[in-house]
KOLGU-662170 format. One record per atom (N, C-alpha, C, CB): x, y, z. Coordinates in steps of 0.1 Angstrom, whole numbers, plus 5000, padded with zeros to 4 digits. Each point is the difference from the previous one (the first is absolute). Glycine has a CB too. Layout:
REM residues N
XYZ/...
END
This chain:
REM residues 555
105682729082/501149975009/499649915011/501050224995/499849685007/499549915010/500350035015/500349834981/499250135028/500650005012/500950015007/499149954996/502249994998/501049995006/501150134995/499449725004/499650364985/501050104996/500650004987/500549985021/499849904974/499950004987/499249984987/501449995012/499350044973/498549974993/499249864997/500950194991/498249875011/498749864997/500349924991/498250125003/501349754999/500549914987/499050054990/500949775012/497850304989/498950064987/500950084995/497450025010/503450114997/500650074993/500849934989/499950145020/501249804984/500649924991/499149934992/501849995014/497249934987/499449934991/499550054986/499749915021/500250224988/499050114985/500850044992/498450115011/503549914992/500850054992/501049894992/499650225015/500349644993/500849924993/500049944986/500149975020/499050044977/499849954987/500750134989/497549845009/502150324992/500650064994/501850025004/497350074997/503149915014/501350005004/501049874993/498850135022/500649744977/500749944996/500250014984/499549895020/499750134977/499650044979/501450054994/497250145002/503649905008/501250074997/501549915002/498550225008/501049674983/501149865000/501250025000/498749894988/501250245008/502150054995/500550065013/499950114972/499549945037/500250095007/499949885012/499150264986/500649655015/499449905013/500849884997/497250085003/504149885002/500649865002/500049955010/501050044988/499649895012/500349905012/501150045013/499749834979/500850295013/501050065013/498850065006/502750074990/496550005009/498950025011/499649945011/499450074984/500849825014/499549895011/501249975010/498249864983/501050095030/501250055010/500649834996/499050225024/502049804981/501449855002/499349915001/501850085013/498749764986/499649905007/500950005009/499049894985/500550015021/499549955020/501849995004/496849775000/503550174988/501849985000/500650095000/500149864989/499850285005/500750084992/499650115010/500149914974/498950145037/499550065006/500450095010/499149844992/501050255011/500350095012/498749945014/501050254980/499449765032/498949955008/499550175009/501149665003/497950354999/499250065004/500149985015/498849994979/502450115027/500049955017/500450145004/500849725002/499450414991/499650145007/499250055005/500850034991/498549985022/499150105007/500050184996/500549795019/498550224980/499750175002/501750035008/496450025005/503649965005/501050065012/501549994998/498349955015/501649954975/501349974992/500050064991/500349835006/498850224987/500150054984/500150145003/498649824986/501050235025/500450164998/501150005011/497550134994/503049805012/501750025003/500949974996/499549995012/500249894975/500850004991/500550094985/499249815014/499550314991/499950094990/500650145007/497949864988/502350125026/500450105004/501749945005/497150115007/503449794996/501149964998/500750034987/499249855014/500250114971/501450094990/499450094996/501349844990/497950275017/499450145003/501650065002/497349945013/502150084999/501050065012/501249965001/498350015012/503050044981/501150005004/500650124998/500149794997/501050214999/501650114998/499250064994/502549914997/496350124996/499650104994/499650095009/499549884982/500150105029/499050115008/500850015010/497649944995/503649985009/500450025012/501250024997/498549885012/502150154980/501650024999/499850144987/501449685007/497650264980/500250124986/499150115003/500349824980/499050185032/499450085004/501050145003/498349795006/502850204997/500850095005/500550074988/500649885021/499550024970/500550124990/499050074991/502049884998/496750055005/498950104993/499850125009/498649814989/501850155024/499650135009/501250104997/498849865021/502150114978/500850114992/500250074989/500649915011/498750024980/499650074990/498750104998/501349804994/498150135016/498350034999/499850095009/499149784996/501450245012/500050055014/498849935009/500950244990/498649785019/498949925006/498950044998/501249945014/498250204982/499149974990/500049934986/499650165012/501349854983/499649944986/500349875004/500450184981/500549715032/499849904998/498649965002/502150005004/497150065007/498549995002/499150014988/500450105022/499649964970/499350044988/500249864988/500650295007/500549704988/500349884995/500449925003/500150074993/499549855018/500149885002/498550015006/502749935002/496450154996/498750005004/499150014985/500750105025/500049944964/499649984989/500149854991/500650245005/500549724999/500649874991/499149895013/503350104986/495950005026/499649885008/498649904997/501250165015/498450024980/498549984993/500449864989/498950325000/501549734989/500549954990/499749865003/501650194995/499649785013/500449845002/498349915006/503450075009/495750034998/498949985006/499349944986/500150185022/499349894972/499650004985/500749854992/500050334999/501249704999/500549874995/499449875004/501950134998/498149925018/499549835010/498849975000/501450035016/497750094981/498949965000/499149934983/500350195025/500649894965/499849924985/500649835001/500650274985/500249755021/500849835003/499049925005/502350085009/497049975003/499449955010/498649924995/501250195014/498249964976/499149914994/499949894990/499650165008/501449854980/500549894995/500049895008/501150124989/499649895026/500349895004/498749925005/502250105003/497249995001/499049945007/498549934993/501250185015/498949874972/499449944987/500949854996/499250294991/501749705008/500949964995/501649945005/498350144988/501049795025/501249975007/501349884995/498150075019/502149954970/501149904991/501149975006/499450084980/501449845016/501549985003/500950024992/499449875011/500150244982/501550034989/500550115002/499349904983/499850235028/500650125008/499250104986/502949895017/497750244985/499550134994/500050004984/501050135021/500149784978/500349954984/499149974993/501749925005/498049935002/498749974996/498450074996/501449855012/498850284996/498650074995/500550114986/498750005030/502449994971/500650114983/499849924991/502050135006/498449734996/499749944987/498949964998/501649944998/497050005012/498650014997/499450144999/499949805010/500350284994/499650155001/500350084984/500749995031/500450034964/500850074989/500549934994/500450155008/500649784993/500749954988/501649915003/498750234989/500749625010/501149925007/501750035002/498249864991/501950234993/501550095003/500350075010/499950024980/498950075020/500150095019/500449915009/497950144999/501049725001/500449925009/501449935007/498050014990/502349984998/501849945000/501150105004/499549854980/500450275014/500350135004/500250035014/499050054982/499549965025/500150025011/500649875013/498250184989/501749715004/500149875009/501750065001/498049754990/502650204997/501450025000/500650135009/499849864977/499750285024/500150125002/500049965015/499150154978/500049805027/499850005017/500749925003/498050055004/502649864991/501249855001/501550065002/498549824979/501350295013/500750055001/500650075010/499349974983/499850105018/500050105018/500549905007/497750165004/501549754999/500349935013/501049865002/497550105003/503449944985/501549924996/500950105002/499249854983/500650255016/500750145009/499650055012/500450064980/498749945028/499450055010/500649935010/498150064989/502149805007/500149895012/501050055006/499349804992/502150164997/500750025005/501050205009/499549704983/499550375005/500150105011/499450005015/500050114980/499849805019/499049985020/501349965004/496949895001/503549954993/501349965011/500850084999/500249795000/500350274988/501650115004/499750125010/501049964975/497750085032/499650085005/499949915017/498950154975/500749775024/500249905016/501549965001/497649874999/503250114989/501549965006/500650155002/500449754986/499350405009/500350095008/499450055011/500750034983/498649935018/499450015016/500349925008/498550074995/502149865006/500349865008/502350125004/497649644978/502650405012/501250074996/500350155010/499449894973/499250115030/499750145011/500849945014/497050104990/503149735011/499949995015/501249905003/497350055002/503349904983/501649964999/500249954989/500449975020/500850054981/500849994982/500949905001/500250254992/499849675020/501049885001/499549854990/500650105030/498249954967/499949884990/499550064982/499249835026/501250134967/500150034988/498049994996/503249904997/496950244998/498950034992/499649894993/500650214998/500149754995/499149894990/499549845007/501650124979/499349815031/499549935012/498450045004/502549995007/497550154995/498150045007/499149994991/500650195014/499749824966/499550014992/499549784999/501450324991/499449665011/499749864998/499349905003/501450054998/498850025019/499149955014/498350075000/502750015017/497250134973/498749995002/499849954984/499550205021/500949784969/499249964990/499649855004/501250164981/499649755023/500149905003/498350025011/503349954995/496750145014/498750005007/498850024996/501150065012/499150054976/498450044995/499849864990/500150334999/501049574997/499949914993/499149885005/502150114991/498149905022/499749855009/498750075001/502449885016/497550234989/498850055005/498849964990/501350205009/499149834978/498950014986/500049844996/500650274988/500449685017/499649814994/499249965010/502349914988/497750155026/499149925003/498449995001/502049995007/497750074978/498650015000/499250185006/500549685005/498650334986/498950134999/499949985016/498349994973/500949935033/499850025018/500750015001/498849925008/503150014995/500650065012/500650154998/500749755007/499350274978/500550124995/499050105008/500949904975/497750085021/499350114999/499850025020/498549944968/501749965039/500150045013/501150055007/498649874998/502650084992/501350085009/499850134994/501949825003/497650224983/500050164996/499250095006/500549934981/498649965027/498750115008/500550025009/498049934997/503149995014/500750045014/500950114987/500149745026/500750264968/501150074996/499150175000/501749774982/497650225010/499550155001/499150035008/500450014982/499149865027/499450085019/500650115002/499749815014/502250084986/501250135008/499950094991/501949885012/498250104976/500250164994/499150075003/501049954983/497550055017/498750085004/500650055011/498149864992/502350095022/500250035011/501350115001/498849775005/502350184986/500750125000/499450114994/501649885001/498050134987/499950134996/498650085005/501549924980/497950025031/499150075009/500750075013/498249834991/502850105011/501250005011/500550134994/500849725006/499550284982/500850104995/499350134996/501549834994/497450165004/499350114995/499350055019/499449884967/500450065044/500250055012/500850075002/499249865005/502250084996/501150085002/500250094992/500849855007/499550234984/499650084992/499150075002/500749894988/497850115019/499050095004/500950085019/497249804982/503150095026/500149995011/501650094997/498349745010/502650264981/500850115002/500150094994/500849895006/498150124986/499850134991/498750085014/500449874966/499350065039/499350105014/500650055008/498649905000/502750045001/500950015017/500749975004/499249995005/499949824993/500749915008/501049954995/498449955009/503050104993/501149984999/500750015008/499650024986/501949965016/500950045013/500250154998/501349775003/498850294987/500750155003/498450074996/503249984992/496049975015/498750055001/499350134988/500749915027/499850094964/499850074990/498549994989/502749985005/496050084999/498949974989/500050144989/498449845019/502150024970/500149994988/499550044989/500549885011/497850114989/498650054994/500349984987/499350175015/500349974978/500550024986/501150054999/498150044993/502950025014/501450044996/500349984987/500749945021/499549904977/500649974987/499550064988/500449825010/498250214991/499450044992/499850154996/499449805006/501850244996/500650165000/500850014994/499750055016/500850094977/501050014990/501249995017/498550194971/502949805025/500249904986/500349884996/500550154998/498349795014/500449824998/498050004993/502549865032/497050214964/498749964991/499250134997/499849775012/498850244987/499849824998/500149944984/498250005022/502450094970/500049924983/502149995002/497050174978/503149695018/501450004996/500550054985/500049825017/501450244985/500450034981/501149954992/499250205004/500249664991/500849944997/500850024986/498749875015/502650074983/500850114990/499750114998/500449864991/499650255019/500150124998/501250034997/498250045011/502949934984/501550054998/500149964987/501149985024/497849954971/500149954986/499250104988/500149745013/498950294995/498450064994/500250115008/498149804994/502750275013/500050145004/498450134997/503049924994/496149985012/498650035005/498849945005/500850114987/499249965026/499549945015/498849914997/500650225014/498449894973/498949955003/500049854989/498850275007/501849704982/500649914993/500649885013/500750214979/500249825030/500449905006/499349925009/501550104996/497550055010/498549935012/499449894991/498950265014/501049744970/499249934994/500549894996/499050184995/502349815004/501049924994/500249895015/501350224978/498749845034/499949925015/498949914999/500850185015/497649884985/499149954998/499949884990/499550205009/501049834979/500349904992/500649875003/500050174991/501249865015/500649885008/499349945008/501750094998/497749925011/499449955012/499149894995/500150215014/498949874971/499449884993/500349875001/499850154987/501549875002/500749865001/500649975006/499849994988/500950065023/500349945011/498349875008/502250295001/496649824999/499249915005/499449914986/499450185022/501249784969/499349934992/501049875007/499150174974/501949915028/500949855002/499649935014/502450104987/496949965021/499950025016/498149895000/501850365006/497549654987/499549934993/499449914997/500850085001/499849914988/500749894991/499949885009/501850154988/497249775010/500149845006/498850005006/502549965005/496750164994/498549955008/499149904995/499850215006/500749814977/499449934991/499949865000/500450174991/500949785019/499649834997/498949915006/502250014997/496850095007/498849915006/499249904990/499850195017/500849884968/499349914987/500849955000/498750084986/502549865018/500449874993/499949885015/502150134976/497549955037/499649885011/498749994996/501450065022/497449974969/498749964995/500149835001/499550254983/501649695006/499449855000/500849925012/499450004971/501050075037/499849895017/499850035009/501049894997/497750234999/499050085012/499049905002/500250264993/499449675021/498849975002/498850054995/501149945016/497750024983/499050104997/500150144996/499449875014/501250154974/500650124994/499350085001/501149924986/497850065008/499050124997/499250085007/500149894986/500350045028/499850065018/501150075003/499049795010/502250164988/501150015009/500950164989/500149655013/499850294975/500850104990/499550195005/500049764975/498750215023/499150175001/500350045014/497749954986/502449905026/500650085011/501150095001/499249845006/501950044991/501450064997/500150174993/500549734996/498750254996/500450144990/499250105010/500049894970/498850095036/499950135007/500750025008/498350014996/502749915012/501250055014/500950084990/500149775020/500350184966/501150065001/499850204999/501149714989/497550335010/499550124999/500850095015/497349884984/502050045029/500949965009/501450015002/498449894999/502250014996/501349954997/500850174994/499149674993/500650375001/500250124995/500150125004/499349894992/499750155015/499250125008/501250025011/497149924997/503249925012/500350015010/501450005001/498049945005/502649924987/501850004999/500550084990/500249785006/499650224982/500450134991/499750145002/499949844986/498950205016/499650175001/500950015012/497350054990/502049875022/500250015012/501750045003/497849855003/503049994994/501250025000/501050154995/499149754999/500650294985/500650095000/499650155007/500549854982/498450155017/499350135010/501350025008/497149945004/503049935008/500549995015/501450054994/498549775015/502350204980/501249994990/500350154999/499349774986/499550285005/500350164999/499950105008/499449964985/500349975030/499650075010/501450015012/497249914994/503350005002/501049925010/502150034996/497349755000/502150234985/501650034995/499750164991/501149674996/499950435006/500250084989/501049954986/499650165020/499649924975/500549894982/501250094996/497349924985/503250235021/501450015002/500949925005/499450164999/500449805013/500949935009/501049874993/497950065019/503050004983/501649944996/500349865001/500850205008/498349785006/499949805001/499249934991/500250005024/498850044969/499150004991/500649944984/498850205016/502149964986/500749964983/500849885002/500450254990/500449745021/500849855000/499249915003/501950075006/497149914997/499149874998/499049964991/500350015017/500250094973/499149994990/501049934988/498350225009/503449774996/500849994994/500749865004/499950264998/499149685008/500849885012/499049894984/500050095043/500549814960/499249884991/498549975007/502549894993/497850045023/499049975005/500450025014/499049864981/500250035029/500250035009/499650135010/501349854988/498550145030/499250045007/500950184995/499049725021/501850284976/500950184996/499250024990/502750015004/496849904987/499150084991/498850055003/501049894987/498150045021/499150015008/499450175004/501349765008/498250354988/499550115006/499850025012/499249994984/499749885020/500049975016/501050035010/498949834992/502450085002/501349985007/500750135004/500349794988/499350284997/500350135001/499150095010/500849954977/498650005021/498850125012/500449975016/497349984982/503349895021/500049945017/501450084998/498649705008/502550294981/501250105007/499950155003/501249864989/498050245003/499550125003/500050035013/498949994984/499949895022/499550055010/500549915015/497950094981/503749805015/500449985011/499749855001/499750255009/499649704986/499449865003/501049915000/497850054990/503149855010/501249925002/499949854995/500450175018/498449774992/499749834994/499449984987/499549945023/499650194976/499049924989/500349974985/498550125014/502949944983/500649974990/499949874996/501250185004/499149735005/499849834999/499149954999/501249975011/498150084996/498349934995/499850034990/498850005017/501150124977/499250034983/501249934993/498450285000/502549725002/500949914991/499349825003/502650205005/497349755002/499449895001/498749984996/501450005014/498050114986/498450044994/500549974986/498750215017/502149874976/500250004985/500649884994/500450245002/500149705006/500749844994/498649935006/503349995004/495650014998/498949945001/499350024983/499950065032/500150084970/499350044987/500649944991/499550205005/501449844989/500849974985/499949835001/501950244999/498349735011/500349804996/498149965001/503349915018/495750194988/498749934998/499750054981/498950025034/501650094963/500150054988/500349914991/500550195007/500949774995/500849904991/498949874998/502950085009/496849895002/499549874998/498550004996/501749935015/497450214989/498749994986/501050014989/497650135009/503349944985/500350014989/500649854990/500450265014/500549724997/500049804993/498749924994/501649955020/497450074992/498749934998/498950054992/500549945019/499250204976/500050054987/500349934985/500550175017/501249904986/500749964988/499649884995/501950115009/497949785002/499749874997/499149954993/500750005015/498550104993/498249944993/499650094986/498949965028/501950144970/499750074985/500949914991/499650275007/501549684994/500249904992/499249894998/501750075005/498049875009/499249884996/499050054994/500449855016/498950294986/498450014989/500450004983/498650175020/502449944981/500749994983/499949854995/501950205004/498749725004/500449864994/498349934997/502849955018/496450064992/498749944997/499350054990/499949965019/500550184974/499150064991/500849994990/498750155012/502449764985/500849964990/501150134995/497849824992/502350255019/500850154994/501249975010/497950204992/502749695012/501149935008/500349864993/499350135023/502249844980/499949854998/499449945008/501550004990/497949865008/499249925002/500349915019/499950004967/501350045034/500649945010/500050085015/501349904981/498350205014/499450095012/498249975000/502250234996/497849735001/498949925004/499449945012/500749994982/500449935022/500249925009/499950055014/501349904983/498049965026/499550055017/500249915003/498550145003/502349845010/500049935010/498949935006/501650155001/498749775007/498549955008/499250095010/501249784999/499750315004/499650145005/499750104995/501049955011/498750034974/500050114991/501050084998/498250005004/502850035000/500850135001/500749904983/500650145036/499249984951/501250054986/501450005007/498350184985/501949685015/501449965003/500950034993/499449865009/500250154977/501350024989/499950164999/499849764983/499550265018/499450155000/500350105011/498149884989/502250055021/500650055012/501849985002/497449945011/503049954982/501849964999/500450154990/500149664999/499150364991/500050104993/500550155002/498549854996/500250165014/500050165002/501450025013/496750054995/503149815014/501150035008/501850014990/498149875021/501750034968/501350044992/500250114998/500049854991/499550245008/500050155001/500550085007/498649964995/501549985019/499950075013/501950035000/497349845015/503450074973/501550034998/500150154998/500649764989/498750295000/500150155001/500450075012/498549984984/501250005031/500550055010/501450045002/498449885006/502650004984/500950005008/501050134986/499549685018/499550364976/501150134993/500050135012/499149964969/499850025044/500150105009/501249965008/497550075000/503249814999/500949975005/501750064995/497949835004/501950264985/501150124996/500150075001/500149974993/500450155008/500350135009/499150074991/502650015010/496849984975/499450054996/498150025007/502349934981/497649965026/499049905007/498650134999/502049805023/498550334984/498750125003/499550044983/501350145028/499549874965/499549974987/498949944993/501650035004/499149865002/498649874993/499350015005/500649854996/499150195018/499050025008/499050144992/501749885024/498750174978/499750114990/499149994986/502250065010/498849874982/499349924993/499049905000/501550084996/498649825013/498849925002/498950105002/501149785010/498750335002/498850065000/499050084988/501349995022/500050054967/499650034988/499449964995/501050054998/499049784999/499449924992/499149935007/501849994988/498050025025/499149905006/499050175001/501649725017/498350394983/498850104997/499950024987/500250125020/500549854970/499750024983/499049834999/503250174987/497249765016/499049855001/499050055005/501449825005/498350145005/499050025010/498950114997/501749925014/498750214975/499650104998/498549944990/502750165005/498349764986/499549934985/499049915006/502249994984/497949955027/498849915004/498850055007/501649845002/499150255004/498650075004/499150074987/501350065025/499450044964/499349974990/498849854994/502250184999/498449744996/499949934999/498849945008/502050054990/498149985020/498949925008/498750115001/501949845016/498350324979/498550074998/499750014987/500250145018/500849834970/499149994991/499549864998/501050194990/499249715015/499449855003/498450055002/502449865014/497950245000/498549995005/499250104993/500649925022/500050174969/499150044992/499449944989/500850155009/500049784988/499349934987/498849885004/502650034987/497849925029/499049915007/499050115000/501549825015/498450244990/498550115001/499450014987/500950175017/499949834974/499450044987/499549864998/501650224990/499249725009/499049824997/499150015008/501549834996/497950175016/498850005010/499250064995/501050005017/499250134977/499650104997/498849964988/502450125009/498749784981/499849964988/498849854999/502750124997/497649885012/498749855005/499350005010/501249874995/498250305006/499149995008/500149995016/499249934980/502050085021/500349935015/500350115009/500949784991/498350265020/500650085009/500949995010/498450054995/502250045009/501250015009/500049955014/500350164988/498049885015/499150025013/500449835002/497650234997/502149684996/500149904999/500849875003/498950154992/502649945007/501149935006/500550015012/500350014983/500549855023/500349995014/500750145001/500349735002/500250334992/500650145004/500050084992/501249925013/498450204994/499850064990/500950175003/497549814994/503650205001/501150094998/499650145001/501149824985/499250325022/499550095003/500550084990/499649955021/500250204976/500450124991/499649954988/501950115013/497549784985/500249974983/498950014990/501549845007/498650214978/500949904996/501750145002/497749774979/501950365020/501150124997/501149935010/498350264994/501549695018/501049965007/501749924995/497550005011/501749924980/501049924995/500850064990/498749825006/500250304982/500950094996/500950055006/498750034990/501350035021/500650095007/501349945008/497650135001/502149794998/501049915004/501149954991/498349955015/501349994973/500550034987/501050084993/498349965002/501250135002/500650134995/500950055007/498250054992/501149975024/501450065011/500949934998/499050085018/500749774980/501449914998/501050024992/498849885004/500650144983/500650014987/500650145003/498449854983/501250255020/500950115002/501149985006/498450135000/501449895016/501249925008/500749914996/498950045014/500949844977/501149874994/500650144992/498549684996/500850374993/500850034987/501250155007/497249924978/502750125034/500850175002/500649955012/498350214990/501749635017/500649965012/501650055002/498349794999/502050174989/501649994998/500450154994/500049724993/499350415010/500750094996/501150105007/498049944989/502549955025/501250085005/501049994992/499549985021/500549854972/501449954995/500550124987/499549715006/499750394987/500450114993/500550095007/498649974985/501350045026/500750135009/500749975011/498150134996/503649835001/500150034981/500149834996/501950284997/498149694992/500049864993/500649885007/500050124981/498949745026/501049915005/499849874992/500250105024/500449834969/499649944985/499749865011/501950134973/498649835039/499949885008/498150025003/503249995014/496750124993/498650035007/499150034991/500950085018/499349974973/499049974982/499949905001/500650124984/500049805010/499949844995/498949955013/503049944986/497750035025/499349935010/498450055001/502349975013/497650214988/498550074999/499249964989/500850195010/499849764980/498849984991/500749894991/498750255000/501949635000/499849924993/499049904999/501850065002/497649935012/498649965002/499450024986/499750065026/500050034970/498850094989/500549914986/499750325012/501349704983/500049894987/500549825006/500950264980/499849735028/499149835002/498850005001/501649915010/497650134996/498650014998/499549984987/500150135017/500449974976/499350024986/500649914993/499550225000/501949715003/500349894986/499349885005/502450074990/497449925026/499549855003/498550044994/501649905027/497650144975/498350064991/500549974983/499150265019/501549844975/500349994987/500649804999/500950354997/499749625008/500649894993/499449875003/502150114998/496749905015/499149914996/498950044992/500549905020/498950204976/499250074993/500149944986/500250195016/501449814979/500449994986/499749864998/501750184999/498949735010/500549855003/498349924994/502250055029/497150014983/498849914997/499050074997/500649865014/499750254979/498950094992/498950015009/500649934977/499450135036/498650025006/499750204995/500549745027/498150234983/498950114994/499550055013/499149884977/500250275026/500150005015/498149924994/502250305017/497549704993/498849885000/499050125004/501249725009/497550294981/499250055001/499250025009/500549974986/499250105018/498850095014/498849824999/499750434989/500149585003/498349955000/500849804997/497650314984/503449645016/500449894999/501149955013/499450074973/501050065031/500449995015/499449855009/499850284998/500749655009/499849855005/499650055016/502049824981/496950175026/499450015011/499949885006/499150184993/501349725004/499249895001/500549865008/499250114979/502449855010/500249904996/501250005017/499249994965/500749935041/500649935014/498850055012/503250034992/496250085007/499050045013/499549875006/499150244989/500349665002/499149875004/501449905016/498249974960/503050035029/500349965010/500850075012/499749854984/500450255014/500250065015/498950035010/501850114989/497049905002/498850025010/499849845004/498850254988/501749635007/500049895006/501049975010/499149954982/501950155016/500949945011/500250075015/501149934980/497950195016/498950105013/499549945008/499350154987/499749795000/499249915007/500249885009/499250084983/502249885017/500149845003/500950045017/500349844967/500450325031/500650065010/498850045010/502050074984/497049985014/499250065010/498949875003/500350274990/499949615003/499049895008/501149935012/498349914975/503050095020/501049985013/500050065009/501149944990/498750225011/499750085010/499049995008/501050104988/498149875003/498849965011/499649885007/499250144987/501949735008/500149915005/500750005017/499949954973/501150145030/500750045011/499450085006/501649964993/497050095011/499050065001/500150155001/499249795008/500150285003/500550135000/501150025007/498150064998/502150125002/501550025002/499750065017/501250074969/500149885041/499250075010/500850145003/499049775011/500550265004/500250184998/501450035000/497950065012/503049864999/501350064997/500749974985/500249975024/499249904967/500349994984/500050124995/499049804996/499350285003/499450104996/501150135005/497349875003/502750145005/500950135006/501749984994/498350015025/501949854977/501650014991/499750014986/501349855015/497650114976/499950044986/499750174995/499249745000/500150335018/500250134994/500950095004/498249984996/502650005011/501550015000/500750004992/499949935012/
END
């Protein structure tokens, strides 16, 4: 292992000759883009984990949180969303090391089809294209109801237009201005939900107007601490405590959901193979503190009986959906309703707009690896997948079916399908990294050895695997109690597009999953470790960094 962290050029030297031998398995889609066709490399570390914590953190944790807490009660929201926390940890850190071996520009896709089997690959490209052609625009119809909290004199679909039109300008103008307005966008969100998780401690001690400490109350029969969900259906307690818990799962699969796109910011991360391993250990962090943390405060603060609860669990969006909002009326509070409403139209439009800039760049990788048409291809002088970005925003029309009285529905449904997606990629991205272990494994190559090297493993990534696959496959088992043929479809249609997009490139071009010991280690590393190289001689050209630099980079 060399110096700087990653592997030696001897390492590679000793295995290339057997790695390339495997002509069928090693093309030309391996190699990164030309200089034309290129994504540019202008994300910082500080950008890449706020842009990971921007389409992180939204309506999942801060609005769907309320209805897991009613189902869950506030222990079992604590329990499962501390389970699915680990989980998502594990996922980030199989991601992480891929990435950091292997910092490509074709995103997670790209390691299914060198890793297993190019069909996986297309599968999963298209599957995550998917999500985040539905995701988006669940972000704007969730900012034009929040905007709806504070007046109705202008027409919903007007607000929808004014922000697509923004996250649109935002993403054309290039990876830097993007990746620096998304770092201020989720400063403020950081700042609120530390704001909010204070408040939440500070009135669960006391400090409130009707001076009331709070403690564990909630966590007393009969607001906890296990909630029992459809118990009027399953007429038995201990069945429903389990059937609550259940829910909360996927409630936090959906809550989530989106940590993962730090592999597809890999090919316009500066100095990836520095900056990527960073990223992935905050979000350990990222985790601990806004998810565990948040719902803890949550179960402490609201009772999961309470009557304002069920109606905001019943609202679409907006600061009434909010738990929080719910917790400042309890206890008397009056202004702050506005601010977390202004906090949340922060969130969802910094959401929407990683989600555009995503969407974008998993198209453009499909298109480079020939599993897109050819015309997504295409970059600007700024790099930014221009066609590839007109695209995903054509999409963003889907908004305007929230624009029918039916509107909480769809909404409904988008979250279905954006946690049945999302579920399939996180698969997808641990058996990637198990089959990478097993190639390492297979050429002599140790783990010790890579810029990063991924914790609990290799059982980790099983386990992750697997919890997934349970949770995806039993997510959707309210819509039987009793039968809702809308909330079926949406819970699991994911699972056979999946399987026909796999099956019908599979058939198409007759591929084979690609053997352990023929697996490709090899083929693009030369030039990304050249283009490391040509990044860290510029760095040292502007000499060192000084102390207030130093102090704002560990910030």
């Amino acid at each position: 292992m060399s110096s700087d962290g990653k592997p030696s050029g001897k390492a590679l030297d000793d295995h290339e000759k057997s790695f390339t031998s495997a002509d069928e398995y090693c093309d030309d889609n391996f190699n990164e883009p030309m200089a034309e066709e290129t994504l540019h490399r202008g994300l910082k570390a500080r950008q890449i984990s706020m842009i990971a914590l921007g389409g992180a953190v939204g309506t999942g944790l801060i609005i769907g949180s309320g209805t897991a807490l009613v189902r869950g009660g506030p222990l079992g929201l604590l329990l499962g969303y501390s389970y699915v926390g680990f989980v998502c940890y594990l996922v980030m850190g199989s991601l992480g090391e891929m990435a950091a071996f292997l910092p490509h520009k074709k995103g997670f896709a790209g390691y299914a089809t060198r890793f297993v089997d190019p069909a996986l690959g297309f599968a999963l490209g298209w599957n995550y294209l998917l999500k985040y052609l539905i995701v988006t625009p669940n972000n704007i119809n969730a900012a034009g109801v929040v905007v709806q909290y504070w007046t109705r004199s202008v027409h919903i679909a007007i607000w929808m237009v004014i922000f697509i039109a923004f996250i649109l300008a935002i993403n054309l103008l290039g990876v830097r201005v993007f990746g620096e307005l998304e770092f201020w966008f989720s400063g403020i969100k950081v700042v609120a939900l530390i704001g909010l998780l204070l408040m939440g401690i500070i009135i669960d001690l006391g400090g409130n107007p009707i001076h009331d400490r709070i403690g564990f109350r909630y966590w007393r029969a009969p607001d906890g601490p296990m909630g029992t969900y459809l118990l009027s259906q399953v007429h038995n307690t201990k069945t429903a405590i389990f059937l609550g818990f259940w829910a909360v799962m996927t409630n936090a699969l959906f809550a989530f959901i989106g940590t993962e796109l730090i592999g597809v910011t890999v090919g316009e991360a500066e100095n990836p193979r520095k900056n990527i391993p960073i990223a992935i250990r905050r979000t350990f962090w990222r985790i601990l503190i806004f998810y565990i943390g948040g719902v803890f405060v949550i179960g402490l603060i609201v009772p999961s009986t309470n009557q304002s609860l069920f109606t905001a669990t019943k609202s679409k969006t907006g600061a009434a959906a909010s738990p929080f909002v719910v917790a400042t009326t309890l206890v008397g509070i009056k202004v702050l309703n506005h601010i977390i409403n202004a906090a949340i139209l922060i969130f969802v439009l910094s959401a929407a707009n990683s989600d555009l800039y995503i969407g974008s760049r998993t198209l453009y990788g499909l298109a480079i690896e020939g599993k897109a048409p050819a015309i997504f291809r295409k970059v600007n002088r700024l790099g930014v997948p221009w066609p590839a970005l007109l695209f995903c925003t054509a999409f963003c029309s889907l908004v305007f079916l929230n624009v029918q009285s039916s509107g909480a529905k769809v909404f409904g449904w988008f979250v279905n399908l954006v946690s049945a997606f999302g579920a399939l990629t996180w698969m997808c991205i641990v058996f990637s990294h198990i089959r990478f272990m097993k190639a390492l494994k297979a050429r002599g190559m140790s783990r010790d050895d890579l810029p990063y090297k991924a914790p609990f493993q290799p059982w980790g990534s099983w386990f992750a695997l697997i919890s997934t696959g349970i949770i995806t496959i039993f997510k959707g088992f309210d819509t039987f109690l009793p039968f809702n043929t809308a909330n079926f479809i949406t819970s699991y249609i994911a699972l056979p597009t999946f399987f026909f997009l796999w099956l019908g490139y599979k058939l198409f071009y007759r591929t084979t999953v690609i053997p352990i010991d023929k697996v490709d280690l090899v083929t693009g590393i030369r030039a990304i470790e050249e283009e490391e190289k040509r990044y860290l001689e510029q760095e040292t050209e502007k000499g060192p960094r000084t102390l207030p630099q130093r102090i704002w980079d560990s910030l």
